[in-house]
C-alpha positions in Angstrom: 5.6 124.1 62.4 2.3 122.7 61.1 1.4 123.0 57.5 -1.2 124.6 56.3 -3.6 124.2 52.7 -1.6 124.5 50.1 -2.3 128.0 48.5 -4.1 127.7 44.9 -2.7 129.7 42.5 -5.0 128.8 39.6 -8.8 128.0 39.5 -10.3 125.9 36.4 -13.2 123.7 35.5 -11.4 120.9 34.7 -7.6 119.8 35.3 -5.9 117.3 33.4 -3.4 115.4 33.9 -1.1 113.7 31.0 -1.6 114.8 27.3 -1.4 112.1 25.4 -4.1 110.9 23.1 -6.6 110.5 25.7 -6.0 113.5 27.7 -5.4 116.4 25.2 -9.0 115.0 23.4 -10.4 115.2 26.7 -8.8 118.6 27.2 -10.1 119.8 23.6 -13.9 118.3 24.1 -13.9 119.8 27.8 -12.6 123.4 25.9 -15.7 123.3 23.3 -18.1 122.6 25.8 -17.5 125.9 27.4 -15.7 124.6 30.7 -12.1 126.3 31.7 -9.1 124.1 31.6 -5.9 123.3 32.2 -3.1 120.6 31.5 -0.3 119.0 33.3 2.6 117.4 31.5 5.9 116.7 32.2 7.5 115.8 28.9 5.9 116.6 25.1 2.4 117.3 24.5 0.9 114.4 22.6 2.1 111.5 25.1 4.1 108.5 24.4 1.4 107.8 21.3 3.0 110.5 19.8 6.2 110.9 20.4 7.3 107.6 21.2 4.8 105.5 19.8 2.5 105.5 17.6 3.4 108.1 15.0 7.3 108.0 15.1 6.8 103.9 14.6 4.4 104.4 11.7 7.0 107.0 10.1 9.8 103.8 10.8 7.2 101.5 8.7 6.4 104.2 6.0 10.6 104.3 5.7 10.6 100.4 5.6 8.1 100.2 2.6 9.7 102.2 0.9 12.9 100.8 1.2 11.3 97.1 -0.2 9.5 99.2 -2.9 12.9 100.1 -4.0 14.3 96.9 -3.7 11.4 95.6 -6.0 11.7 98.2 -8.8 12.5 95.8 -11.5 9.2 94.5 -11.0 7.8 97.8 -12.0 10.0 98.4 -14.9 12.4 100.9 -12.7 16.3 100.1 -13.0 18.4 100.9 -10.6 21.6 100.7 -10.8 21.9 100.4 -6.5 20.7 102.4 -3.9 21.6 102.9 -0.3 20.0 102.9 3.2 20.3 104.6 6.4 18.7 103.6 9.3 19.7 106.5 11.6 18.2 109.0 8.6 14.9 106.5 8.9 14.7 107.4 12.9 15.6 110.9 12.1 12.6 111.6 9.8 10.0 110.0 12.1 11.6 112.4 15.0 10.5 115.5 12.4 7.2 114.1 12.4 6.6 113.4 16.2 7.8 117.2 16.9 5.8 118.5 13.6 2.7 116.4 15.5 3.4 117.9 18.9 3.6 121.4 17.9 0.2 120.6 16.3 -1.0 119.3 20.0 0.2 122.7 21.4 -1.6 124.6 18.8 -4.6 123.1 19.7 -4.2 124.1 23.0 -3.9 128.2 22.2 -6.7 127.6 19.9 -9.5 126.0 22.2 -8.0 128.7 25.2 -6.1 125.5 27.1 -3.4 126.2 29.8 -0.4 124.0 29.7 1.5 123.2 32.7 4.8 121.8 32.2 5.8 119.5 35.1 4.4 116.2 37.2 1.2 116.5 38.6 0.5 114.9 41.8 -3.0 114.8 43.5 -3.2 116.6 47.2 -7.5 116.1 47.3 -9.9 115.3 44.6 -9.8 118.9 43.4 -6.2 120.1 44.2 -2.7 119.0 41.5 0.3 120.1 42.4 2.9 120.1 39.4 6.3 120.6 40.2 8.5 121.9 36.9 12.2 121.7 36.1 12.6 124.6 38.3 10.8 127.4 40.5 8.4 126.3 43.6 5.2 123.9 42.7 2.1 125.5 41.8 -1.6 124.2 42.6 -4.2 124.0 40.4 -7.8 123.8 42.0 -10.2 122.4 39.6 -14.1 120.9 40.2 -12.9 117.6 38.1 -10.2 116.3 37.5 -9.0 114.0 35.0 -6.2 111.5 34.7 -4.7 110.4 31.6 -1.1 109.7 32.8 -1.0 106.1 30.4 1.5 104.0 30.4 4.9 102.7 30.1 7.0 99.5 29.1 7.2 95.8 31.1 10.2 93.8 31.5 10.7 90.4 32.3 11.4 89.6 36.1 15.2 90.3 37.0 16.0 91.9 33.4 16.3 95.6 33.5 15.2 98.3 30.5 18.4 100.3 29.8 17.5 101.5 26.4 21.3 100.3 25.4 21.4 97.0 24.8 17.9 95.5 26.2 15.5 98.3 25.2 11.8 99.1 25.1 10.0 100.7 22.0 11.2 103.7 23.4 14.4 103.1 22.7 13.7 101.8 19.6 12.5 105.0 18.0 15.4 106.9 19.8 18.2 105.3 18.9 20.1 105.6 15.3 22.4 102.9 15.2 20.7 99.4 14.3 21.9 96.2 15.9 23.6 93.5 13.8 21.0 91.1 15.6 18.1 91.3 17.6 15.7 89.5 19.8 12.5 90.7 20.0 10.6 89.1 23.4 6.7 89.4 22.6 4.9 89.1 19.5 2.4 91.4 19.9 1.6 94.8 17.6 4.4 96.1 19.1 7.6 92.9 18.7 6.1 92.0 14.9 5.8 96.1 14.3 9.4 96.4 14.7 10.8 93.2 13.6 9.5 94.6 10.4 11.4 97.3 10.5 14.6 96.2 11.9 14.3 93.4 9.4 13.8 95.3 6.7 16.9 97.4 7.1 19.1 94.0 7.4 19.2 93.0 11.0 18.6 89.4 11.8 15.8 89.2 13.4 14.2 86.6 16.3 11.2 86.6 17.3 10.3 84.9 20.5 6.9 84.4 21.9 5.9 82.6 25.2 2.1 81.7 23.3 1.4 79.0 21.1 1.7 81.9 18.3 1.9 85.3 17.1 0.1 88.2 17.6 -1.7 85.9 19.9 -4.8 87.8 20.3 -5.5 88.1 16.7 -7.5 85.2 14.6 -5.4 82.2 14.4 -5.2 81.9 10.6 -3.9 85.4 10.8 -1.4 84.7 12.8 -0.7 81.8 11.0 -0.3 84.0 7.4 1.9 87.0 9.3 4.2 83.8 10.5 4.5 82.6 6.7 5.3 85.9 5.8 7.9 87.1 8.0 9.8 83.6 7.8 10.0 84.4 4.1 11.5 87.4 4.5 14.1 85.5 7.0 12.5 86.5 10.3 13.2 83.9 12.6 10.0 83.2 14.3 10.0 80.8 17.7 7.1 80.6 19.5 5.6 78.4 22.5 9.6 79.3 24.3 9.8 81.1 27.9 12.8 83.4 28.2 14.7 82.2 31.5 17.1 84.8 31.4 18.9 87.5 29.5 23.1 88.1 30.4 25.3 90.0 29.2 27.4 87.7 26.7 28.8 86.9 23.4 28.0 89.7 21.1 25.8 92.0 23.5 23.4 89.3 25.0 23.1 86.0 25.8 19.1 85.1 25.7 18.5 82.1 27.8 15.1 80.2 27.0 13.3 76.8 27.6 14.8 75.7 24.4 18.6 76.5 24.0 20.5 79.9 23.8 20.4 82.6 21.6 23.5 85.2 21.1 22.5 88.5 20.0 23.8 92.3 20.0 20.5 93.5 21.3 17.3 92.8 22.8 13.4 94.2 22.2 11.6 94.2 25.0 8.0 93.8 23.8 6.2 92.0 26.5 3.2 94.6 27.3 3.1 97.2 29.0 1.6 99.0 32.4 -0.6 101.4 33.7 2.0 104.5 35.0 -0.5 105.0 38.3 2.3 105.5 41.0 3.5 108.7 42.4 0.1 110.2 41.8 -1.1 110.5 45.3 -4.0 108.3 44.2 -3.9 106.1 47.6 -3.9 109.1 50.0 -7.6 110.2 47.8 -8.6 106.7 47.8 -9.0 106.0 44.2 -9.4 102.5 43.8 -7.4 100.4 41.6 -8.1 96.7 40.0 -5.5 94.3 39.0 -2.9 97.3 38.4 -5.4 99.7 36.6 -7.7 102.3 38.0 -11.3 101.1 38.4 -13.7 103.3 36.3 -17.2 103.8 35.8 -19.3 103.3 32.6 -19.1 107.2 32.1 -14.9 107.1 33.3 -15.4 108.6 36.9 -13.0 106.7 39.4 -14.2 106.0 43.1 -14.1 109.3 43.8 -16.6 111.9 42.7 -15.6 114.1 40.2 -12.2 112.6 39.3 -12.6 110.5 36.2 -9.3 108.4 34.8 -9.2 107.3 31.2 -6.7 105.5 28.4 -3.9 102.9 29.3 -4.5 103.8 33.1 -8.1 102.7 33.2 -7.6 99.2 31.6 -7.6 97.4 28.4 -7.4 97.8 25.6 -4.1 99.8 25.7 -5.0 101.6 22.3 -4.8 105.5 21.6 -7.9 105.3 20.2 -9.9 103.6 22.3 -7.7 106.8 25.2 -9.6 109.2 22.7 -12.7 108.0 23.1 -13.1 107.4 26.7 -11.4 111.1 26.8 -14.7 112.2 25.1 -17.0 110.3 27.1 -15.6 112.0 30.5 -15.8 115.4 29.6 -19.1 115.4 28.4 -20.2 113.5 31.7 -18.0 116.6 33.0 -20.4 119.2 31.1 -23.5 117.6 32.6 -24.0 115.6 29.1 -25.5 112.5 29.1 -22.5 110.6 26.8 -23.2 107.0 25.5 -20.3 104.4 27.2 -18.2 103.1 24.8 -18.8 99.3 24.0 -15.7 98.1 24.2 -16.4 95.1 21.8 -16.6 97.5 18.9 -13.1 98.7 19.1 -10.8 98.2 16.0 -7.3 96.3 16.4 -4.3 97.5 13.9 -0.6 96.2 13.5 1.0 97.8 10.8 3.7 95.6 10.0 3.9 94.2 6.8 1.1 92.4 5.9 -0.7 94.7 7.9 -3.6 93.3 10.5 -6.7 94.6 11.3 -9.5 93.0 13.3 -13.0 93.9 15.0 -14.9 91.6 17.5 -14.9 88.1 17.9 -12.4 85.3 16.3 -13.7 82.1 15.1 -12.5 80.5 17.3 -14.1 82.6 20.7 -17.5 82.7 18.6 -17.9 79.0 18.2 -16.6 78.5 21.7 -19.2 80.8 23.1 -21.9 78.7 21.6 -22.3 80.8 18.1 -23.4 79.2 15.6 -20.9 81.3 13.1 -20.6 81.4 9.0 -17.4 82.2 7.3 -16.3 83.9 4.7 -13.3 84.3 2.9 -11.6 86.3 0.3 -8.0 86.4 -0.8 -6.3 89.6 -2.0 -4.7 87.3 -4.7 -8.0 87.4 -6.2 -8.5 91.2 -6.1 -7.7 93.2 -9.3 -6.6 96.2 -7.5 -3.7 94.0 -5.0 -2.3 92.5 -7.9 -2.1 96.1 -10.1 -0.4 97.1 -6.7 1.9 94.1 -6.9 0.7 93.1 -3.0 -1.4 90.3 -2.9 -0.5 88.7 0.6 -3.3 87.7 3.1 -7.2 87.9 2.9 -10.1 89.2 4.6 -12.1 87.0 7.1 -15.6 87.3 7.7 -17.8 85.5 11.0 -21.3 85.5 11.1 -24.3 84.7 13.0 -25.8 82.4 10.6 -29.6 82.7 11.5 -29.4 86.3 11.7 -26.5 87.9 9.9 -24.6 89.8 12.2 -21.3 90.4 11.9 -20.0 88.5 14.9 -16.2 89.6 13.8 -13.9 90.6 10.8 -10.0 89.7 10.4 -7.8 91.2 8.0 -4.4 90.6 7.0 -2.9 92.0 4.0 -2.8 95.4 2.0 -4.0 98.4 4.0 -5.9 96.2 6.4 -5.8 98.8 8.8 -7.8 101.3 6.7 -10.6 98.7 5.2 -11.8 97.5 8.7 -13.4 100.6 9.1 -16.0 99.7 7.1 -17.3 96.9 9.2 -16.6 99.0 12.2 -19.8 101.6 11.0 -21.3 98.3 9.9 -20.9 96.7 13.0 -22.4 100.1 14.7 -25.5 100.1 12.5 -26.0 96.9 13.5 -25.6 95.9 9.6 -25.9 92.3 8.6 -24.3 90.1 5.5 -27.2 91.2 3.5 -27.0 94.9 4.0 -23.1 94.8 3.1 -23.5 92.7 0.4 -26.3 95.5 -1.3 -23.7 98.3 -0.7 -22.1 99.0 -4.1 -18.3 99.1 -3.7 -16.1 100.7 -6.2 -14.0 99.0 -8.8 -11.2 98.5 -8.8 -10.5 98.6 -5.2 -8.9 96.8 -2.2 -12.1 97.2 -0.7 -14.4 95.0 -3.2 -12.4 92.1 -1.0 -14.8 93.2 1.9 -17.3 92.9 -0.1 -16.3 89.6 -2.0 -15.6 87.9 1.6 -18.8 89.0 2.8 -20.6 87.3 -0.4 -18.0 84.4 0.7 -20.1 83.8 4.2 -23.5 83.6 2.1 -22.0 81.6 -0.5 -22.3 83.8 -3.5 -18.3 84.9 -3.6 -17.9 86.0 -7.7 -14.5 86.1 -8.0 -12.9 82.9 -6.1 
């Protein structure tokens, strides 16, 4: 028997598929501009941002600072006679907040009128998803765009396999109760230094192991270089430049093989990126085109194929839930016959929230001067700031490049107390197309942790007060 067009059991506007950051923004924006819609997911509203990601790892750091807050009470005046830890009550608080943020997700939906389709969505035509549930027969949605936001999910090294036992992803890592006497961490990106921070910080000894010449190898070097000095005082091993041949089962869990010697642990982090989840989505039989792994997008999101438009982890870099929510915007006011401004992609903000946390926005130093800029710097220490030492956290500084003919803010690098908040600042600056001289003749309260914006910006023109 032949088979015939799949009958359509709902009509919308707009379909979309994955509801994480990206998609249920896209889903909300699509809602307010009066179009119908519907979305396919086939675990938790809110994506792996927020319930694997994102939010349960910031509720594992919140948890850590605490837990060296209490360990430096007598700094404060505070006694305690002792206190105890546990680790599996740490993961259990961040779950109540990833399902207290999902909910939220799902209340949006009723709100803004959204229809949620549990289940996986796969594409039959530009216009037609099929979502298959847990049970019952598939249903098709037939929608006149359609949008995907499916993200993505955890690499491995060749040959070594993600069981989310003893080599796990950060997946795993927010799941699980029980923390390893020792740990490898492979990658020293947001993610690897985000949870050797917390694992750390809740006694497990801790290596770090990355294959470039340092940490957080996409930040500024002298931030990576101040992150290093901090975690190897708090006895984080940190070994970078070494390529991880192999990992075996062995002594206590694992045996890590690398370019220089073994390392026996109970557990390994497998932090080494991650990629775009595009298979399984019928995208080759609707001829969406992909590039180097991700799906090739337009300025205003829309694929290779009119009216399906792909945004977040699964249209490129950077992988950040942020940048997912504002591409998410951009496609459904293309979507509603808008004329939305393309994001520029050099303006995005960069934050690792381990402790000191790291923020950044444009250009190193280094990729200025190497791209011909002829760059001014300025620096400013939080030791100098009144307001870090009356919070007794003074580690790292902010970092300010310039163009030094005209001003611009060419980038900004912070590392150190609520980094992660401050660079926001130079994010509208950068925007406004603000220079050194406009910052400088913004009043900034005192005292504040943001005066050392300020002070490193004074720093570049050579007029720093306070240092």
């Amino acid at each position: 028997m032949g088979g015939g067009a799949p009958t359509v059991n709902h009509k919308m506007d707009v379909a979309v598929i994955g509801t994480g950051p990206g998609g249920y923004v896209a889903a909300i924006r699509c809602a307010q501009l009066g179009l119908t819609v519907g979305v396919v997911e086939d675990d938790r509203p809110g994506g792996v941002c927020l319930n694997w990601g994102c939010i349960p790892t910031k509720a594992l750091l919140r948890n850590a600072e605490v837990v060296t807050l209490l360990g430096r009470a007598a700094e404060f005046g505070i006694r305690l006679s002792g206190f105890e830890v546990s680790y599996a009550e740490a993961v259990q608080r961040s779950r109540r907040v990833a399902d207290r943020m999902a909910k939220g997700v799902e209340f949006l939906f009723r709100k803004n009128k959204i229809t949620l389709f549990p289940g996986r969505g796969t594409l039959k035509s530009k216009n037609l998803v099929e979502v298959k549930g847990a049970s019952g027969a598939p249903e098709t949605l037939e929608a006149r765009a359609v949008i995907l936001a499916t993200g993505s999910e955890p690499k491995s090294l060749p040959g070594v396999a993600i069981d989310e036992k003893t080599v796990i992803s950060s997946t795993g890592a927010v799941r699980n109760e029980r923390a390893p006497k020792s740990l490898a961490v492979i990658g020293a990106g947001a993610v690897g230094v985000e949870f050797a921070d917390v694992y750390a910080t809740y006694g497990v000894q801790v290596t770090l192991l990355e294959a470039l010449p340092r940490i957080v190898p996409l930040e500024d070097e002298e931030v990576a270089k101040e992150l290093t000095r901090t975690f190897t005082r708090r006895g984080i091993t940190v070994r970078t430049g070494v390529k991880v041949a192999s990992v075996a089962p062995g002594g206590p869990g694992l045996v890590v093989e690398t370019d220089g010697g073994k390392l026996e642990v109970e557990q390994v982090l497998m932090a080494v990126g991650r990629a775009a989840k595009v298979t399984g989505l019928g995208l080759e039989s609707v001829g969406v085109q992909l590039e180097r792994g991700f799906v090739k997008v337009s300025p205003l999101m829309e694929t290779s194929v009119k009216g399906l438009y792909a945004i977040g982890d699964m249209a490129g870099a950077p992988l950040l839930a942020h940048k997912a929510m504002a591409e998410g915007v951009v496609a459904a006011e293309a979507i509603a016959g808008r004329a939305p401004r393309p994001l520029d992609y050099g303006n995005i903000p960069s934050c690792t929230y381990c402790r000191p946390q790291i923020a950044s926005i444009g250009s190193t130093e280094a990729r200025a001067r190497e791209g011909g800029r002829d760059v001014t710097v300025g620096k400013f220490p939080f030791t100098a700031s009144g307001k870090a030492v009356a919070l007794g956290d003074t580690e790292g500084f902010i970092k300010v490049v310039a163009d030094k003919a005209t001003g611009e803010l060419v980038g900004v690098h912070i590392v150190g107390p609520e980094a992660t908040e401050i660079i926001h600042e130079f994010a509208v600056g950068r925007t406004l197309e603000a220079t050194l001289e406009e910052i400088i003749h913004t009043i900034h309260a005192h005292p504040t942790l943001s005066e050392a914006a300020l002070e490193a910006t004074l720093a570049a023109l050579g007029q720093a007060i306070h240092i």
